[in-house]
N, C-alpha and C positions, 0 to 999 in steps of 0.2 A: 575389434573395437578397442581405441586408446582406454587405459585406465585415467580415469581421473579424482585427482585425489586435490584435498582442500586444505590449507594452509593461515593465519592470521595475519592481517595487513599488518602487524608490527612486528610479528616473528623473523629474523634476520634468517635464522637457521632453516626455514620454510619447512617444519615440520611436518610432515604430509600426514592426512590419516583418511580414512574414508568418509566418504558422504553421512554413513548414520551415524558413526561417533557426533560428526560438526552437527548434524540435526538435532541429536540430543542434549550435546551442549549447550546451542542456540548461538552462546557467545565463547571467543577465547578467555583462556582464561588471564590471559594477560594484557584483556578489555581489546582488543582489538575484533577485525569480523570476520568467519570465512569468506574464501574468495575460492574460486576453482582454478586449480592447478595452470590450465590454461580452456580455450575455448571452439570444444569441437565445430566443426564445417558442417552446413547444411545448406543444400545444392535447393535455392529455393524457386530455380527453372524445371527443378524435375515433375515433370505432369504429373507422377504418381502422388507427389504431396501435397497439389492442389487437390486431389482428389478425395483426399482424408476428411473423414467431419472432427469436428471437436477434439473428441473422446480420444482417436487416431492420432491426430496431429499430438494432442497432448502426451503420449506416451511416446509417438517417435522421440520429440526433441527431449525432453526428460531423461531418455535412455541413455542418449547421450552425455547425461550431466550425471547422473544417478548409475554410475557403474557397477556399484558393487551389490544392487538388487537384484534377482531374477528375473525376465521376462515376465513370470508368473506374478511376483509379488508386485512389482511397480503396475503389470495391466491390473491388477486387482486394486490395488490403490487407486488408478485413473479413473477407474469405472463405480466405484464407491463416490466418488467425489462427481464425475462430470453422466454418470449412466442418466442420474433421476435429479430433481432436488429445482433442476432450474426450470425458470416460465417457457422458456423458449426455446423452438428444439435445436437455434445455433449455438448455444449459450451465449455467448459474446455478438449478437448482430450487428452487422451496418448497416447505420442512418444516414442517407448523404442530402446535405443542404446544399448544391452547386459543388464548390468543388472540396469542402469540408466533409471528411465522412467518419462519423461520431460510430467509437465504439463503443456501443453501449454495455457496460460492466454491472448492472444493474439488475439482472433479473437471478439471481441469486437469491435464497433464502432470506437476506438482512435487507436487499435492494442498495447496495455497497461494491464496491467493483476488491474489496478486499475479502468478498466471497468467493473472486475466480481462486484463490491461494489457499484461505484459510477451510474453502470446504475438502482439501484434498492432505492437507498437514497433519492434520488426526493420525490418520489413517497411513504416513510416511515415518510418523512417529513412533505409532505402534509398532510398527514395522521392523524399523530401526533398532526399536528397541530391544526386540524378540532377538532381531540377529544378535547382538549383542549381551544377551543372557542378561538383562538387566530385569530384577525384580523389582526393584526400588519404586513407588506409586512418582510418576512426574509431575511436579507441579509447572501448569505455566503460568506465570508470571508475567502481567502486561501493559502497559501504560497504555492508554488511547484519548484522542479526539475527540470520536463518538465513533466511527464507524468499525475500525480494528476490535474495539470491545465484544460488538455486538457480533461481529463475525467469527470469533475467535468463542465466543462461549456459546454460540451452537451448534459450532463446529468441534467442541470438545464435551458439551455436558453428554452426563452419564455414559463415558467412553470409559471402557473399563481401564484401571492401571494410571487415571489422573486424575488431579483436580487443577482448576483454573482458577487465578487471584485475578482481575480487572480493578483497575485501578481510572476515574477519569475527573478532568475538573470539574464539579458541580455547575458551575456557572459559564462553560465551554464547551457546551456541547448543545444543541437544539431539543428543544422538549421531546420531539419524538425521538430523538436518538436517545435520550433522556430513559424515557419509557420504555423502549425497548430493550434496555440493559436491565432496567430493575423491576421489571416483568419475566426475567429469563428464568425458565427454567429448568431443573438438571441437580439430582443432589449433590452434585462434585465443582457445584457453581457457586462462585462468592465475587460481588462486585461492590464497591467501594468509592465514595466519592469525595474529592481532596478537598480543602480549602486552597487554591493553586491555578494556574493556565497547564497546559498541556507538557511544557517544559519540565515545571515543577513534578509532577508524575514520572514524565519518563527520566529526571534525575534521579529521583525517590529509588525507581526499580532497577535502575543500574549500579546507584551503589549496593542495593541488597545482594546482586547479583557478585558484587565487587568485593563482599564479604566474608572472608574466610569464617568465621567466627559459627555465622548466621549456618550455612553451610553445614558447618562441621552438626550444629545442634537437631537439624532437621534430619540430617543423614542418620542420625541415630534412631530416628523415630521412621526413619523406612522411606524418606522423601530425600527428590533431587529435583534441581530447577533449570527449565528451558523457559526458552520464549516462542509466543506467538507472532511479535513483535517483528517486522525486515528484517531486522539486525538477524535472524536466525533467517540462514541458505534456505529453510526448508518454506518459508515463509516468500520469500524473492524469487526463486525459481520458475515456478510454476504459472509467475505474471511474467515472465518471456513470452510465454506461449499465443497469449491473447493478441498481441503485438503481429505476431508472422501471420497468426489465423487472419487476421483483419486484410493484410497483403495480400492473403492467398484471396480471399473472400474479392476485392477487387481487382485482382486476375479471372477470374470465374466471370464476372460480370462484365471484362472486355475493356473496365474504367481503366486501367493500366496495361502494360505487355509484360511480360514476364522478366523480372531487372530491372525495369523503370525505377528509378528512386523518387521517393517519395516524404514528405516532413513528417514528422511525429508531433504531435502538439500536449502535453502533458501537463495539468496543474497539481503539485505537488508541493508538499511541506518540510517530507521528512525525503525526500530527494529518492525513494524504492521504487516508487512509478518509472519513473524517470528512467534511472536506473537497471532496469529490466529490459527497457526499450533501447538503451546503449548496448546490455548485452547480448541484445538479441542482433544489433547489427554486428559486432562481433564475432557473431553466428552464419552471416550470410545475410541478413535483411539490408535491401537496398535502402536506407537512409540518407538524406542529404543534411537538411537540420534538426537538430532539437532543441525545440523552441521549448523553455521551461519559465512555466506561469505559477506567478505566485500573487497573492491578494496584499494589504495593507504590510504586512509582515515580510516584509521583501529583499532579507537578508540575503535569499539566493539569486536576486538582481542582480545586487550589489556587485556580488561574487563572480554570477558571468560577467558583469561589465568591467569587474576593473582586476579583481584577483584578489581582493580584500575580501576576509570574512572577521565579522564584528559583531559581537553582542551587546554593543554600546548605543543600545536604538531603546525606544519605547516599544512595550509591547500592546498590541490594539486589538482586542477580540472585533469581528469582523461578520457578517453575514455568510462567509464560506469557513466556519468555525472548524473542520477538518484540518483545512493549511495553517492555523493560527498556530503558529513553530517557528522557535528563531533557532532552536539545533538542531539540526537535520543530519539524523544517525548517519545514515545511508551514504552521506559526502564523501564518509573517510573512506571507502571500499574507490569510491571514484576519485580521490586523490591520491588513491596507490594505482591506479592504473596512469593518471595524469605523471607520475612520478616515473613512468615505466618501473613498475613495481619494485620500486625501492621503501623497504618497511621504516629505514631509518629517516627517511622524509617524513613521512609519513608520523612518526612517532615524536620527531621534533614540532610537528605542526599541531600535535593534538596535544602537546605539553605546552604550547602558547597560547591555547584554545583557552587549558584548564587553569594556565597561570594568569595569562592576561586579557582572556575576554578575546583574543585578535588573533588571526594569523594572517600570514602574505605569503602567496605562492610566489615561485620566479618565471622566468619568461620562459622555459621550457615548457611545466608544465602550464601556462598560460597558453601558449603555443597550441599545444595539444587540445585544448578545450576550442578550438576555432570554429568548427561544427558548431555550440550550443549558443545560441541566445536567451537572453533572459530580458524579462519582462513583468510589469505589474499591473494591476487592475484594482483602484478601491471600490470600495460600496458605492457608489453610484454607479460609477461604469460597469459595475457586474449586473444591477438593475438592468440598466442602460441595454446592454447583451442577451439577457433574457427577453427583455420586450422586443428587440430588432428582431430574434430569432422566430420569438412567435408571432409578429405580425408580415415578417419575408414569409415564413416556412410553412408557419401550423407549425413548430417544432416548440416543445416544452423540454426546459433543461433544469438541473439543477444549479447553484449557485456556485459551486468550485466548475462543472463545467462551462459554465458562463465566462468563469474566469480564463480560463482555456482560450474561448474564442475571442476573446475581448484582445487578448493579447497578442492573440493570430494578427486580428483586424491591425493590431501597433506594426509586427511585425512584415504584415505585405504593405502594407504603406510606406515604410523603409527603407523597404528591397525590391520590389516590386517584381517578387518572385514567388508566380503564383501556381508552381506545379501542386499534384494531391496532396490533399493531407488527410492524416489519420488522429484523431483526437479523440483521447481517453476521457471518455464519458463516464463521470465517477461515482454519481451515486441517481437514485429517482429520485425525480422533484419533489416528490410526496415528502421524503426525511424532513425538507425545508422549505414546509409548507406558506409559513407567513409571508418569506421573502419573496416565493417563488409566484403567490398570491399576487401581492400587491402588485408586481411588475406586469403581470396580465390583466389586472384591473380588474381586478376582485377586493369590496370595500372590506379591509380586514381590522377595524379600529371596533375593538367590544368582543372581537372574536378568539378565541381560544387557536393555538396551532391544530389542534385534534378535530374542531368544526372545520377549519377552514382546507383541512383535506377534502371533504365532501365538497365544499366551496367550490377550490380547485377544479377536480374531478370534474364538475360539473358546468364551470365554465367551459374549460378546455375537449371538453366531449371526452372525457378520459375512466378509463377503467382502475379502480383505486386495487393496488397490488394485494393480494390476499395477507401474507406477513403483516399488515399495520392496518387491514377490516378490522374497523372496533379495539383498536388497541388501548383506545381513552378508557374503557371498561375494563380493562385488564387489573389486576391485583399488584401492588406493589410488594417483593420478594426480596426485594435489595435495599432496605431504606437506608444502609448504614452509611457513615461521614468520617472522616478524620481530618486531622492538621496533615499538611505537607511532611513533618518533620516525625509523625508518627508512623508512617508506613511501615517500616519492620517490624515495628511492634507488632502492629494489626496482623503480619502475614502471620509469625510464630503462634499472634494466641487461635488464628483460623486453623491451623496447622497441630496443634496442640491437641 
């Protein structure tokens, strides 16, 4: 098996070092992301791999990327992560509406599709760690939406050897995402909430990251900082996987032959969904487009449609409060690929980013992005989506998946190219209760989001996910707040 070693999209000299140094990391230090070396083959006609569940599939493709682990230590991680923990015994199942087949990423501990990643990261870390004689307690360090927060602090509380800082907008995230962060519990848990949008945060935690200073003063007290965040390999990885399972899952079923290509349908903010599903075709997955949906905030429209990326918009919290992002970490890893991995492109376009709000790719890499369409859906039309889907289907979705298919519907209208599709189902409708309510005609004016799950539930003949039974009665553990501009402070005196 090729060695595969990992490098920063900005590094010219393409420094190579192994998978757990870059997991430990999270980020380069010269702000740039790992990327992998290059990207192993996987024969995804071979009958033995459709035959794999989960658990299987997730450690073949893995092995492939995670070289420098064991046999022993990566199936030890996969099985920690995908053994127990999920509702269902595919983890990831397919729902198929006609010719849309919804992976649903949802039945995870948080009910978050950023659980397929973050319940197996812990455990890659620790790991990593170990190999590397590193005593130092890890801090991770993490801006979120709503859903990364809450995935990432039960996927790290009371894990020996860390503690976790979450970071999210007060007024950006949904009460029950809300709830669920500052209900968490775990003694090595601290969550925090900005005066800010989602932007605001994950600036806050990269320049901490960006700080020597910060850095040097923790390290003396026995602390070093990774993230939970995409931007860290160990975080992106592992949502390849869900992607080919889905393929394979419609091979088994007879929906496809084995190599049929098939669309990706992805709503995404910070571009890692996304992302994963490019490198998974990469990999072997027959892909034809990818269609990337984004709600009000539709910087990465823009971006597919014309090659302009620009921070010079309003920003609009939205009812799919997850995507509400106008920097999407995750881009620069795909603009070094779009560059054919030239880091000096790459490093000019992200010094235009930080100088002037703007960059413009050229016609190569514009070229190169031909495969992807991009698309948006506002708050009505994601309503809109949701109600088509439950009165075609009986299908209940949540509101970033709504946006998903809303944009499909843009997209085959277009083209009128209607082979399979696979769409990243990203979170239960439960997280997003109100929206998710009123578009099925459930009266929610007087109602609280925390009643109107039972509401919900009980229009839709639906079984309400155990994770947020009675979560209104839960104790608040996290009440604390800051300014935007206080964030380091907060970490050192939590740290202190």
């Amino acid at each position: 098996m090729a060695e595969i070693t990992y490098h920063s999209t900005r590094d010219a000299a393409r420094e190579a070092i192994p998978f757990s140094q870059a997991v430990v990391r999270g980020i380069a230090p010269d702000g740039g992301l790992y990327v992998p070396s290059s990207f192993p083959g996987l024969d995804i006609t071979d009958p033995q791999l459709a035959a794999l569940d989960y658990e299987g599939l997730a450690e073949k493709v893995l092995s492939l990327l995670i070289t420098d682990f064991s046999k022993e230590e990566l199936s030890s991680c996969v099985h920690r992560a995908y053994g127990s923990g999920f509702r269902h015994p595919g983890v990831a199942p397919i729902h198929s509406c006609g010719n849309v087949h919804f992976i649903e990423l949802y039945h995870g501990p948080t009910l978050a599709f950023k659980d397929m990643a973050l319940s197996i990261l812990p455990h890659v870390l620790t790991t990593a760690a170990g190999k590397l004689g590193i005593d130092d307690t890890i801090v991770i360090l993490t801006a979120t939406s709503g859903d990364t927060g809450k995935a990432a602090l039960e996927g790290f509380a009371d894990v020996p050897g860390t503690q976790i800082v979450v970071f999210y907008p007060t007024d950006g995230v949904s009460e029950v995402q809300k709830r669920q962060m500052t209900t968490q519990e775990g003694a090595n848990t601290h969550v925090v909430g900005i005066t800010g949008n989602f932007d605001d945060a994950q600036n806050g935690v990269k320049a901490i990251f960006a700080d020597g200073k910060i850095r040097e003063r923790i390290a003396r007290r026995g602390y070093r900082f990774s993230s939970a965040n995409s931007i860290n390999p160990g975080r992106l990885l592992p949502q390849i996987v869900y992607y080919i399972n889905g393929y394979l899952e419609l091979v088994r079923r007879n929906t496809i032959l084995p190599g049929e290509k098939v669309h990706v349908v992805v709503p995404t903010g910070n571009f890692g969904n996304i992302l994963a599903a490019w490198y998974a075709r990469h990999m072997g997955l027959p892909v034809g487009r990818f269609i990337c949906a984004s709600n009000s905030n539709n910087v990465l429209t823009d971006f597919m449609r014309t090659g302009r990326y620009s921070l010079d918009r309003r920003f609009s919290p939205t009812i799919s409060p997850s995507m509400d992002i106008l920097i999407s970490s995750n881009l620069e890893r795909f603009l070094y690929e779009l560059a054919d991995r030239d880091p000096a492109k790459v490093v000019s376009l992200m010094s235009d980013l930080k100088n002037d709000g703007v960059y413009e790719i050229d016609r190569t890499m514009m070229k190169n992005m031909a495969d992807f369409y991009g698309g948006f859906a506002d708050d009505t039309a994601t309503v809109s989506a949701i109600e088509e889907l439950y009165r075609t289907y009986g299908y209940v979705v949540d509101t970033h998946t709504a946006v998903g298919y809303r944009v499909y519907q843009d997209f085959l209208r277009e083209t009128g190219d209607d082979r399979p599709v696979l769409l990243a189902s990203t979170a239960s409708p439960f997280k997003f209760s109100r929206s998710v309510a009123e578009a099925v005609g459930v009266p929610v004016e007087g109602k609280s989001d925390f009643e109107l799950i039972d509401l919900l539930a009980e229009r839709c003949c639906l079984d309400i996910p155990a994770p947020i039974r009675g979560i209104a009665d839960r104790s608040i553990r996290h009440p604390e707040t800051c300014k935007k501009d206080e964030m380091a402070r907060v970490v050192e005196e939590l740290l202190s």
